[in-house]
C-alpha positions as CSV (number, residue, x, y, z in Angstrom):
1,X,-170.8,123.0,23.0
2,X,-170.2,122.1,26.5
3,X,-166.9,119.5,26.9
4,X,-167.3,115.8,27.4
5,X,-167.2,113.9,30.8
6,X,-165.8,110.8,29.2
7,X,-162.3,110.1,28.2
8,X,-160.7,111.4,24.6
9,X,-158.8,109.1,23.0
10,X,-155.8,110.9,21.6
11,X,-153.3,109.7,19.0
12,X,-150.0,111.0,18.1
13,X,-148.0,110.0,15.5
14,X,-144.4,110.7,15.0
15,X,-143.4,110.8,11.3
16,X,-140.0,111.5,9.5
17,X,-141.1,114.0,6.7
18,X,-138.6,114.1,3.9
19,X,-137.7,117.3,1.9
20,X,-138.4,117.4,-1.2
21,X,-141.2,114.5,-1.3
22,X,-144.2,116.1,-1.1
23,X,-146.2,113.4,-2.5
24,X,-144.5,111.0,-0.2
25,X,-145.3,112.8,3.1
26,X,-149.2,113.8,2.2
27,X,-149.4,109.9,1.2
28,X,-147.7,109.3,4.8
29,X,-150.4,111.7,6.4
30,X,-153.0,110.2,4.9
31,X,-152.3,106.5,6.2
32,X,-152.1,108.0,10.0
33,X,-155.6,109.7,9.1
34,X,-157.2,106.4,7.9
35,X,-155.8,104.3,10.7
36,X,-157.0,106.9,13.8
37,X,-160.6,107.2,12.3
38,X,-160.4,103.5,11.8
39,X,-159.5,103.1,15.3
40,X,-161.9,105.2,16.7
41,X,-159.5,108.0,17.7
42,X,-161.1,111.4,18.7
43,X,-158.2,113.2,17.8
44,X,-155.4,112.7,15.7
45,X,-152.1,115.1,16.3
46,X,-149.7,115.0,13.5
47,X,-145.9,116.8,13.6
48,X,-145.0,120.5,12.8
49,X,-144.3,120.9,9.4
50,X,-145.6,117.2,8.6
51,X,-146.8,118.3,5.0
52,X,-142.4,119.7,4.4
53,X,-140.0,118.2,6.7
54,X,-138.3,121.1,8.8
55,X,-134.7,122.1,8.3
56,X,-135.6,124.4,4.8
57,X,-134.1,126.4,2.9
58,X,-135.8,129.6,2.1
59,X,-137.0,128.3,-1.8
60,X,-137.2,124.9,-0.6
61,X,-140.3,126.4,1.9
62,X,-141.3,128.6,-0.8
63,X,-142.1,124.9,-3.6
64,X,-143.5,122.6,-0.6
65,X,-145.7,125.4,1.0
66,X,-150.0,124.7,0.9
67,X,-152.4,127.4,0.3
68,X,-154.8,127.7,3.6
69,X,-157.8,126.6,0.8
70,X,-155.9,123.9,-0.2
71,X,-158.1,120.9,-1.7
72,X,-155.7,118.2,0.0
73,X,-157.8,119.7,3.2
74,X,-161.0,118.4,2.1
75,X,-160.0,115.0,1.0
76,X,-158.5,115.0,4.7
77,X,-161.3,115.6,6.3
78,X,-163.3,113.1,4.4
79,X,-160.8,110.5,5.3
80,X,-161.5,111.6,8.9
81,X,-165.3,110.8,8.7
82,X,-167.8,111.7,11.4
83,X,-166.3,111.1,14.5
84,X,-162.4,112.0,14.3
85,X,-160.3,115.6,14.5
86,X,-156.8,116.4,13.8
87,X,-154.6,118.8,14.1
88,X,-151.4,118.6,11.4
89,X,-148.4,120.8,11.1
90,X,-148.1,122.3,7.2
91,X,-146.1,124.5,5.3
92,X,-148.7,127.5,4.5
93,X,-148.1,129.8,1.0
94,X,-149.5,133.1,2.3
95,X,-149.6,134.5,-0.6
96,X,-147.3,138.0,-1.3
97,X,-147.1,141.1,0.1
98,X,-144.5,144.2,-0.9
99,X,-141.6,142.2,0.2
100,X,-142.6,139.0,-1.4
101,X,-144.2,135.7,-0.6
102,X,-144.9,135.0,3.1
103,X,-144.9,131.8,4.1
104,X,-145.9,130.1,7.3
105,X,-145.4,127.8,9.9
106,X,-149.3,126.4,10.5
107,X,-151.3,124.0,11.7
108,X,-154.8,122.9,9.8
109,X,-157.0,122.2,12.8
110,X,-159.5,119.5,11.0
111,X,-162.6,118.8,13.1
112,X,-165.8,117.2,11.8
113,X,-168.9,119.1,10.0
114,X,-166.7,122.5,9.9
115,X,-164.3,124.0,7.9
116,X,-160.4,123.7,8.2
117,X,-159.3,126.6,10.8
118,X,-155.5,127.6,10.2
119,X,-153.6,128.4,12.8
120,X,-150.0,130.1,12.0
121,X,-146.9,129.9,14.8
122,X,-146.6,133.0,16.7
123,X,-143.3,132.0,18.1
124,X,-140.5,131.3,15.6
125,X,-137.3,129.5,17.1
126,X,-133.9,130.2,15.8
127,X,-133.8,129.9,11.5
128,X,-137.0,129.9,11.3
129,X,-136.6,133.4,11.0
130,X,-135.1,133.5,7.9
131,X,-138.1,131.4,6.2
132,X,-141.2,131.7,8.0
133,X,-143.6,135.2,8.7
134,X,-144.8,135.0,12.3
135,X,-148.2,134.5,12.8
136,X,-150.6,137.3,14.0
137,X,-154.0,135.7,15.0
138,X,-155.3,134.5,18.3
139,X,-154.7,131.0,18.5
140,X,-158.2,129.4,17.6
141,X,-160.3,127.5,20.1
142,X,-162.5,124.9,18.2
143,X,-165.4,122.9,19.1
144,X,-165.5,119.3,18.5
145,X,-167.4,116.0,19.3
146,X,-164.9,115.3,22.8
147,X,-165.1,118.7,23.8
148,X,-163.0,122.2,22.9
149,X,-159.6,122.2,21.1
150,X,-156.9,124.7,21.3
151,X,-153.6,124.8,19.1
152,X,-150.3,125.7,19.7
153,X,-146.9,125.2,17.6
154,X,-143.6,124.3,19.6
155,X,-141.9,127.3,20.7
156,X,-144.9,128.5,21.5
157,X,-145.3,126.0,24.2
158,X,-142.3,127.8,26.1
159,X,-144.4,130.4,26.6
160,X,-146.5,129.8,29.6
161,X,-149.3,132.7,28.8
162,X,-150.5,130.3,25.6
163,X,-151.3,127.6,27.2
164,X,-153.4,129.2,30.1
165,X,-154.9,131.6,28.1
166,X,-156.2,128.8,25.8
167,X,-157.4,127.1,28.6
168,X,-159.2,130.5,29.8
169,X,-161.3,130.7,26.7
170,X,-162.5,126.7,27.2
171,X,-159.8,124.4,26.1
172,X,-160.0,121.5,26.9
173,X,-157.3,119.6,25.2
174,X,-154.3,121.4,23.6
175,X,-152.4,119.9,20.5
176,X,-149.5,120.8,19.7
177,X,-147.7,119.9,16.5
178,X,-143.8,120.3,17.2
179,X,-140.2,119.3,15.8
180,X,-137.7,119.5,19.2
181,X,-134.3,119.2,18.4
182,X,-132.5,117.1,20.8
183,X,-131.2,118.9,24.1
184,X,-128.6,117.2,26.4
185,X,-130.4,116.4,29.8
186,X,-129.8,114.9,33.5
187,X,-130.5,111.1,33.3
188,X,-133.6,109.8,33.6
189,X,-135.4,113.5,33.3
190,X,-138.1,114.2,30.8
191,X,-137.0,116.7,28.2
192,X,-137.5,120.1,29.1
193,X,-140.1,120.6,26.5
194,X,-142.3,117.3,28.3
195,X,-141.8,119.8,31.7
196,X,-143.2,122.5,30.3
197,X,-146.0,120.8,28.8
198,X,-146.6,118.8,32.0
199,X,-146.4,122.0,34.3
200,X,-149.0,123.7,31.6
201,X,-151.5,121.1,32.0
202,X,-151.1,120.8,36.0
203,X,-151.3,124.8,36.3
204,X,-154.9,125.1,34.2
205,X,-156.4,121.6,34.5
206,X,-156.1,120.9,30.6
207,X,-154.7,117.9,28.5
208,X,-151.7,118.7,26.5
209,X,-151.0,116.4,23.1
210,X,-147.7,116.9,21.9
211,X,-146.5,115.1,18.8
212,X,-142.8,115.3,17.8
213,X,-140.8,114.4,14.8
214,X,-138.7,111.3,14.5
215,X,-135.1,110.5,12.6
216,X,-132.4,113.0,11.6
217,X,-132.5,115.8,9.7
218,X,-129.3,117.8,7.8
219,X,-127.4,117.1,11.2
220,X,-130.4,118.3,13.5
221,X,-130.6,115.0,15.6
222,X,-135.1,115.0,17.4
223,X,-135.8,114.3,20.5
224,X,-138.6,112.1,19.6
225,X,-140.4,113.0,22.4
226,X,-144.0,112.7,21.9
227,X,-146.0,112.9,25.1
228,X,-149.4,113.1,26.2
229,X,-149.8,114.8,29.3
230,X,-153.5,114.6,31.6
231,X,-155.3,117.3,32.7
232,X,-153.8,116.7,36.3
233,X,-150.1,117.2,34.5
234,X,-149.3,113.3,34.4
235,X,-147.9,112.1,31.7
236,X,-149.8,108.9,30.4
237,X,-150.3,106.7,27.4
238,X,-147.9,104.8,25.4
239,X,-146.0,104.6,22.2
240,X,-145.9,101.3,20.1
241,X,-143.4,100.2,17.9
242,X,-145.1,102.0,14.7
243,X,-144.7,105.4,16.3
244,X,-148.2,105.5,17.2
245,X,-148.4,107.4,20.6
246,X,-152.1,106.7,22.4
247,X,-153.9,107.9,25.0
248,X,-157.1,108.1,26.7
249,X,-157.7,111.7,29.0
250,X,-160.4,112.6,31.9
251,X,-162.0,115.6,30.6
252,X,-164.3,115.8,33.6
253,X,-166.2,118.9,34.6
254,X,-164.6,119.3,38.2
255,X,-161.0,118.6,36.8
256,X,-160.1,122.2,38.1
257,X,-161.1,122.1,41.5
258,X,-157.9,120.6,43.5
259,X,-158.9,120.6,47.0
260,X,-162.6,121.4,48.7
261,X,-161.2,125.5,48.8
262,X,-159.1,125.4,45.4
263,X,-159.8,126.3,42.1
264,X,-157.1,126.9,39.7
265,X,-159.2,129.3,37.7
266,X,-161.2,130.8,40.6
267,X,-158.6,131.3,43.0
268,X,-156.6,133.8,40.2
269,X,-156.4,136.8,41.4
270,X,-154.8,138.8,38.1
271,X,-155.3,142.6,39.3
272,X,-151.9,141.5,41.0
273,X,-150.4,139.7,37.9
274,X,-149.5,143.3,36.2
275,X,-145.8,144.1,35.3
């Protein structure tokens, strides 16, 4: 599928998942679904670990955590309709290996007429290593009706070979579900999670869709800090009082060509990029 020349209206939406209400933050996720293919969204980005809330103990992960076949899946994507993806952060059972159930830190990239793809978090930052197995699959590039979407999970992000190599196998917008707990920073500077998302999209010529959690959390304080970055590494849209983040993005075909002689792609030269 070749990538649209039109804008992609992007939505994200920063929830406050509660642990331990399962019921209460699929119902939660399912309102935001409703409302973007209502609106006419082309994709929906949802927080990491939306289906759980975040700061988990080790069982607590084990009794919220999703099967990858999950039915819930399916009734999302028929809430979705024709016309809208999204990209939600979820709990994932794994199922067991000889040293016991693995569970994940995933995102279900939901895109219209094909099945859920799973992505799981490659990157795990700080506790998560006591709960969650790190993923070991390429991050999936999917095709949709705006064009090709890659996923990331926040620490991932900090890493500035996932992005570009996304963007090197066609992507055109990235989403990336994420909880950022809140870092001191200089006044009136973006937090550094925003810089490294807005340096991302500038370097390879790709929209970035970052959706963070809101509230507080057993003492971890979020940055709340959902940001939409363009494909020329510009922050743009806006959030509205419901925590309803839009944004409309270029996706045009010469977006990657930043002078007459420049080409972000073509002007690589990675024979010299080699520890």
């Amino acid at each position: 599928m070749s990538f649209s020349t039109n804008q992609a209206r992007i939505r994200c939406t920063q929830l406050a998942p509660r642990i331990g209400d399962g019921p209460g933050n699929l119902a939660q996720i399912e309102t935001e679904l409703a409302s973007a293919a209502s609106d006419g969204i082309d994709l929906l980005v949802l927080p990491e670990l939306a289906t759980s809330g975040y700061s988990l103990t080790p069982s607590e992960a084990r009794d919220a955590a999703l099967p990858a076949d999950s039915p819930v899946f399916a009734r999302w994507q028929a809430i979705l309709g024709e016309h809208t993806s999204a990209v939600i952060g979820f709990c994932e059972h794994g199922g067991e290996d000889p040293s016991g159930v693995l569970i994940y830190n995933s995102a279900v990239i939901l895109t219209p007429g094909s099945a859920p793809t799973i992505y799981r978090k490659l990157h795990l930052w700080d506790t998560e290593k006591s709960i969650f197995t790190p993923g070991s699959d390429v991050p999936p590039v999917v095709d949709t009706p705006f064009g090709k979407l890659g996923t990331v999970i926040c620490y991932d992000l900090e890493f500035p070979e996932m992005p570009r190599s996304l963007a090197l196998r066609g992507a055109d917008v990235i989403a990336v579900p994420t909880n950022w707990p809140y870092i001191s920073r200089p006044e009136n500077e973006h937090a550094p999670e925003v810089v490294h998302a807005m340096a991302a999209a500038r370097a390879s010529g790709v929209a970035i869709a970052c959706c963070d959690r809101s509230g507080e959390e057993r003492g971890t304080v979020w940055t709340e800090g959902t940001t939409v970055v363009g494909t020329d590494g510009w922050v743009t849209g806006e959030m509205a009082a419901s925590g309803r983040y839009d944004a409309a993005v270029e996706l045009a075909g010469d977006r990657r060509r930043i002078s007459p002689r420049n080409d972000v792609f073509g002007d690589r030269r990675p024979e010299f990029y080699e520890l």
